[in-house]
Every structure is written in structure tokens, then in C-alpha cells.
C-alpha positions in Angstrom: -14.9 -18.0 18.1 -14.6 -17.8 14.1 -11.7 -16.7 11.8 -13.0 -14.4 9.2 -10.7 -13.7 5.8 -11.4 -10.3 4.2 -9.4 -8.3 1.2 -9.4 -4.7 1.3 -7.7 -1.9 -0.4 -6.0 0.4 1.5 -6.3 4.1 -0.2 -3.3 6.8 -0.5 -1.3 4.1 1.5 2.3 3.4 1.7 1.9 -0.7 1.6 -0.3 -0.1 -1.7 2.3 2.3 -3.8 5.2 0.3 -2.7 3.5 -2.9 -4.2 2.5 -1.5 -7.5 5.9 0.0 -7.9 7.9 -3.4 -6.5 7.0 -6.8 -6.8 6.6 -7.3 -3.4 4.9 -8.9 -0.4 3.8 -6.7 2.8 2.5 -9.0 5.9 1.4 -6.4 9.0 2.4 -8.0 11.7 1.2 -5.8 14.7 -0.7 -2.0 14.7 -1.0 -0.5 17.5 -3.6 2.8 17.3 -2.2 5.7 19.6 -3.7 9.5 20.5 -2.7 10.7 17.1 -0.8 7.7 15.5 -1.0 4.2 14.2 2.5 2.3 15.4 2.8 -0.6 12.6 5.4 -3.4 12.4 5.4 -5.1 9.1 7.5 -7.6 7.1 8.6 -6.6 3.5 9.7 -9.6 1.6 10.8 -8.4 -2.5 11.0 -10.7 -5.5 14.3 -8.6 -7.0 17.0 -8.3 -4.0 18.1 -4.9 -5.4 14.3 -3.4 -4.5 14.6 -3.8 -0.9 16.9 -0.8 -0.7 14.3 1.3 -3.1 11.4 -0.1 -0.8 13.3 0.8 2.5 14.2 4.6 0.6 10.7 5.1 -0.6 9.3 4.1 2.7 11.8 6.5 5.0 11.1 9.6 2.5 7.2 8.9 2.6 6.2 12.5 4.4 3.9 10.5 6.3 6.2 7.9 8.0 8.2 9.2 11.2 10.0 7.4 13.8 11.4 4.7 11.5 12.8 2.0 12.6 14.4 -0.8 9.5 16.9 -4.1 9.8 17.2 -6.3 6.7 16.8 -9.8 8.4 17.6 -11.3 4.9 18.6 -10.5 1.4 15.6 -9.6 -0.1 13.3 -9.3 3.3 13.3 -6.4 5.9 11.6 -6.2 9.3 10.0 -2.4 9.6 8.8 -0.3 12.8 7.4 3.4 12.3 4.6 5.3 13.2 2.2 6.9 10.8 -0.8 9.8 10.8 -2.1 8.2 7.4 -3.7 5.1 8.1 -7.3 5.4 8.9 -8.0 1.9 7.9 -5.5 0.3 10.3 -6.7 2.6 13.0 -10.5 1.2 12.5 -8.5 -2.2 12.8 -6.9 -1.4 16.0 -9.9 -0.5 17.5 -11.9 -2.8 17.0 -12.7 -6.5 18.7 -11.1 -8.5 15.7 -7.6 -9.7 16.3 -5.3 -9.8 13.4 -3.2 -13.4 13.0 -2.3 -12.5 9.5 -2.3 -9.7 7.0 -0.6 -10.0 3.4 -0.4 -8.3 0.0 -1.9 -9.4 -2.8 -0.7 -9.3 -6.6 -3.3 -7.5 -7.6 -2.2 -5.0 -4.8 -5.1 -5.6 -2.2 -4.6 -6.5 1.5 -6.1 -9.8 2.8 -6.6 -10.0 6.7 -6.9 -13.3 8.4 -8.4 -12.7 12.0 -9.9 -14.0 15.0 -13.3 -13.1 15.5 -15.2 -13.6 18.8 -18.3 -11.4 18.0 -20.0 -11.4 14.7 -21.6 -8.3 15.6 -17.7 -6.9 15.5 -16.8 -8.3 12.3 -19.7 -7.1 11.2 -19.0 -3.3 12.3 -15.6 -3.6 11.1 -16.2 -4.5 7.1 -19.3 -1.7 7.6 -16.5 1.2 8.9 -13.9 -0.1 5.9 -16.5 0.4 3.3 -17.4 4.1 4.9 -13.1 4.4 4.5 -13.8 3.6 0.8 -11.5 0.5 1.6 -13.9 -1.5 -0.5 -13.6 -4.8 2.1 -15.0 -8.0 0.3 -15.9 -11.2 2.5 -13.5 -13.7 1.6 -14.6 -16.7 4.2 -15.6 -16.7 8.3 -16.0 -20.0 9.0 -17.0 -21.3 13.2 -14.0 -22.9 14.9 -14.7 -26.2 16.6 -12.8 -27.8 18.9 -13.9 -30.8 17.3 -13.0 -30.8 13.9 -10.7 -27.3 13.7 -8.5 -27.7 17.5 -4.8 -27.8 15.6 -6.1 -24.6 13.4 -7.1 -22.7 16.7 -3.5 -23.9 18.5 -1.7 -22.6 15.5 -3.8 -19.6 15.2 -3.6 -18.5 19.1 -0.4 -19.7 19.2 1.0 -17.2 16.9 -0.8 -14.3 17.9 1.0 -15.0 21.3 4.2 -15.1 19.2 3.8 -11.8 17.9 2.4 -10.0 20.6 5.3 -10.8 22.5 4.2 -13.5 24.5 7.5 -15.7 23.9 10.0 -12.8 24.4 12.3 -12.1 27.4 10.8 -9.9 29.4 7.1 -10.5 28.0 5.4 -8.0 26.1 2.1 -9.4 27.4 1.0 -11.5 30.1 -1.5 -14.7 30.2 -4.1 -13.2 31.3 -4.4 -10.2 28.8 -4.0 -12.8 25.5 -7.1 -14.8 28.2 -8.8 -11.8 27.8 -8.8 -11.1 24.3 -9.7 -14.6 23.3 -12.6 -14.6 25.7 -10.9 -17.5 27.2 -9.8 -18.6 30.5 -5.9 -18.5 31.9 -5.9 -22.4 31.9 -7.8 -23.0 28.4 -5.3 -20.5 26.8 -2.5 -21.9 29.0 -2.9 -25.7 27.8 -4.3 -24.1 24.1 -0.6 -23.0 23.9 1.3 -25.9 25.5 -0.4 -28.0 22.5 0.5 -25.4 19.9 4.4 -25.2 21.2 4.2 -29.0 20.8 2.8 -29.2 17.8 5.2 -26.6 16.2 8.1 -28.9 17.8 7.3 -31.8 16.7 6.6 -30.4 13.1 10.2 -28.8 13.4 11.8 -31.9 14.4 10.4 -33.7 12.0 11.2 -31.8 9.0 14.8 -31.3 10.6 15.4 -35.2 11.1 19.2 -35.9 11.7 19.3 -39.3 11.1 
């Protein structure tokens, strides 16, 4: 398994006229690609408060944004869910054998995609079809992870994806031995691979939160 790191543009996109308009930061947390839609859920976080209103206006008049779905989790941060016939590049994305663990803005107003990569054939394929989108993808790292020298990286990596895939919720969004699946893994490698991660985040929590 390797984690590649590419930034990308995304053309006549929402995420890329919001930025240059707002100092901003968009982090995609799940696409999903559908018959004739891309479902998104992002994270908008603005530098000025008195954006996010302007972002969450320009973003519900956008002619190619329906079924929109907004909450402000914070003063200047909003948690977004809508579905969209624009995005060809997520689309590629959501078809393809790389699994997103993060995807941010940039200020110079590109996208920057963290995955997990379990084929370098697929990563491959995936930065060729951006460049045919005119996405203009550049290689920014894809590094091996070993269990030797990279194990806490992988827990934290995994262990996230499981987070906002909906592993962790109540009911589950997704089951053991579908996240198995898409990690190439077995149910008791990704079982213990997240039992490590949980504990790991714990113990970083409690120790940052010390009451005494």
C-alpha cells in the first residue's frame, strides 16, 4: 500500500471560485459518484467570519448545486452536503481504486489530495484521466508504507477513513468487511489496525487534555 499526494486544479468548479473570491479553506471529505451526479460532503472553514454567509449564498445560488444541505458547526466553519452535475474531476475520483483520506485548498487556489493507494497501476490511470480533464494534476509525493518504519501513519490514515465513511456512527454507514475490502486487507488486520488507531488517538487526547 502507498499514500500518494497530488495538487490539481479543478476547472469551472464551485470550490475554486469560492476560494479566489474568499479567503478560504475547502477539505472534501467524501464523493460519492452516482447515475448522473457526484454527492460531495465538504468542510468550509473562512478566514473573515462574515464570509461564511457569502460562501454558503454563493454556493446555494451556484445553478449547478441542488439538493443542498448546510449547518454552521462554528463561527467561521460550515459542514456542506449537495449533489452536483459539474464535477467531472471528482467523478474520475470516485471511480477509481484510490481512496481519498484528505483533500484541501490551497492559497494559490489548487486542490491537494492525500490518498491511499493500493495499485500503482491506479494512481497511475487517475493523474493520466485528470490531465485529459485539463485538471493539470502534478505529483506531489507517493511514498511505500511499511509496517516497519510508517505503522502509526497507516493507523491514523485507515483510521480516519473509517471515521468518515461512517464506520464510527450509530447505525454504521459501512461495515468491517467492506473498509477490509477496500484496503486489500483482511477483517482481523483492519480490525486490530483500528483498535491501535482508536488507542492511539486516546491516548493523544488524554494527554493533551491532562486534568491534573
Amino acid at each position: 500500500m502507498m499514500e500518494g499526494i497530488i495538487s490539481l486544479t479543478l476547472p469551472d468548479n464551485w470550490i475554486t471560485e469560492v476560494v479566489r473570491q474568499y479567503p478560504s479553506v475547502v477539505k472534501l471529505i467524501d464523493s460519492k459518484a452516482l447515475e448522473s451526479e457526484v454527492r460531495d460532503l465538504v468542510q468550509i472553514e473562512v478566514e473573515n467570519s462574515e464570509d461564511l454567509p457569502k460562501v454558503i449564498e454563493s454556493i446555494r445560488n451556484n445553478p449547478n448545486i441542488f439538493d443542498v444541505d448546510i449547518s454552521a458547526i462554528d463561527k467561521g466553519k460550515a459542514l456542506a452536503m449537495f449533489s452536483t452535475n459539474q464535477c467531472m474531476v471528482c467523478r474520475v475520483l470516485a471511480g477509481t481504486e484510490c481512496f481519498l483520506t484528505r483533500s484541501t485548498t490551497t492559497p494559490d487556489g489548487r486542490m491537494q489530495w492525500t490518498m491511499l493507494v493500493t495499485k500503482n497501476s491506479a494512481f497511475k490511470e487517475l493523474i493520466a484521466n485528470l490531465e485529459k480533464l485539463n485538471a493539470n494534476p502534478k505529483l506531489v509525493k507517493l511514498t511505500e508504507i511499511v509496517d516497519t518504519d510508517e505503522l502509526t501513519m497507516r493507523q491514523e490514515q485507515i483510521t480516519r477513513m473509517a471515521f468518515e465513511r461512517g464506520y464510527f456512527d450509530f447505525p454504521r454507514r459501512i461495515g468491517l468487511r467492506e473498509l477490509a475490502k477496500m484496503f486489500d486487507i483482511s477483517t482481523s488486520t483492519l480490525s486490530e489496525i483500528l483498535r491501535k488507531g482508536q488507542r492511539r488517538i486516546m491516548q493523544r487526547y488524554f494527554q493533551e487534555h491532562r486534568q491534573y
